[in-house]
N, C-alpha and C positions, 0 to 999 in steps of 0.2 A: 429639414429635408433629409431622407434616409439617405445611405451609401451600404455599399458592398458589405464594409464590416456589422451593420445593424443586422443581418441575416444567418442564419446556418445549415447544415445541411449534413443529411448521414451519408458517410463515407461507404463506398462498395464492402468495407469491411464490415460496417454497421455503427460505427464509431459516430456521435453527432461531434464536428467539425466546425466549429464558430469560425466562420468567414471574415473575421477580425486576422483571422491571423495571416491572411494574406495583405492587411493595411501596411498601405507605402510602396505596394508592388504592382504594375500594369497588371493587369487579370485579362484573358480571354476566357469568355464563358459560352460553353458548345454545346447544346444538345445532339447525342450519337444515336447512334444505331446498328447493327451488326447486318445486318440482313438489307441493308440500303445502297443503293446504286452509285452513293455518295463515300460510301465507308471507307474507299481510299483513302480518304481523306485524312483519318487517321494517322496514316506515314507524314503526311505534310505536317498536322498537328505537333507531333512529338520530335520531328525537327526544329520546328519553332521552339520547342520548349529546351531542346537540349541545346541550341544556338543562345539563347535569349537567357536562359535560367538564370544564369549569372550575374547578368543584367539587369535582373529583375522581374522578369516577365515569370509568370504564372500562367498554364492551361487550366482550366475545372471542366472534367467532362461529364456532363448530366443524361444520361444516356432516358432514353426514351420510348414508348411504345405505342405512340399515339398517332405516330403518321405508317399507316397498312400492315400495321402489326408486324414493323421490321426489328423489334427488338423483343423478341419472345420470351430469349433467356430470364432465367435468374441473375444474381448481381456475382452467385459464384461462376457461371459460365460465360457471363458476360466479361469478367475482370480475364479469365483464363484466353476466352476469346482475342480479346485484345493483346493480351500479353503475346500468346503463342503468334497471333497474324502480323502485328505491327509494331512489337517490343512497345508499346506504350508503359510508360513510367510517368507519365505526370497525372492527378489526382483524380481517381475517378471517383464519383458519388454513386450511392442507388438510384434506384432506377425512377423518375418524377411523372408529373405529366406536365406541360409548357402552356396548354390551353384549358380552356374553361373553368369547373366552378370547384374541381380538384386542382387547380395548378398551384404550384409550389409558389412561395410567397415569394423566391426570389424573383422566378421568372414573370409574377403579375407587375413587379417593382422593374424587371429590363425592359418589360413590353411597353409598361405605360412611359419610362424613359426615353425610349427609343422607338416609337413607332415606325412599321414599314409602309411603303406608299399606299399597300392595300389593306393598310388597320393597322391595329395593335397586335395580333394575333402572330404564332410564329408560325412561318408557312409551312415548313419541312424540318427533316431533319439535317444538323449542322449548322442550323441559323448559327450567326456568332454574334456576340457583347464584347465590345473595346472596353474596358475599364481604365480610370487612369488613376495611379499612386493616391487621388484623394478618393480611393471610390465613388467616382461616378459616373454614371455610363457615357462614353464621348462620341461613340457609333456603332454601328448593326451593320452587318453582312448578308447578305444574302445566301441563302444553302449552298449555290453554286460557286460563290466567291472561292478560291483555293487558300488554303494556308499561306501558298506564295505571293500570293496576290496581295496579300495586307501587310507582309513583313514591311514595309514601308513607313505604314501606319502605326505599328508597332515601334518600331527606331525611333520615328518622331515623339511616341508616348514617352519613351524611355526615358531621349533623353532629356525630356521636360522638365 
């Protein structure tokens, strides 16, 4: 049965990224977007991550351009994006797609783990993946779920 570490992924710098090396640590895995009505979200994001880092928790932010082409940029303006709007520092990748018959192998591996009530398919942008220390996926989020909302779920991961 795969986990988180069987997978990789290029970094926004272009760096390919074996997803191994986050083994042993809770993961949250996000599809972003700049240009989405959600993108706040962001700030929540990177307090989870600068609260929790320590403890273990990891963000991956897999930014996107597949739901109304809110994420146009490149992965240089997109990384600048984030930086300059919401100080984000934790990991971001290039830029995937989450559905269909281009989706990245991680996100066909979260989807079929985790199904939402209306499919496998992710609805928007921000869907999120609980991962826990043994890689593998424990729950889904919905796009509107906020970063506050699951720190819960997160503590519980933790301290498993």
């Amino acid at each position: 049965m795969p986990t988180l570490s069987d997978f990789s992924a290029r970094a926004i710098t272009g760096t390919e990224v074996p997803l191994s090396d986050y083994a042993g640590q809770v993961v949250l895995v996000v599809n972003t977007a700049s240009q989405c009505g959600l993108t706040p979200q962001y700030a929540g994001l990177e307090q989870l991550w600068t609260r929790y880092q320590a403890d273990g928790l990891t963000v991956l932010g897999f930014p996107c351009d597949q739901f109304g082409h809110q994420e146009p940029g490149d992965e240089a303006e997109i990384a600048d994006f984030c930086e300059l709007n919401f100080g984000v520092t934790f990991p971001l990748f290039a830029k995937i797609e989450v559905n269909g018959d281009e989706a990245h192998p991680l996100y066909r591996w979260l989807r079929t783990e985790q199904p939402a009530e209306s499919g496998e398919a992710v609805e928007w942008n921000f869907t999120k993946f609980l991962v826990d220390r043994d890689g593998r996926v424990v729950r889904r989020y919905a796009p509107g779920t906020t970063p506050d909302e699951i720190a819960g779920d997160l503590e519980a991961a933790l301290a498993a």
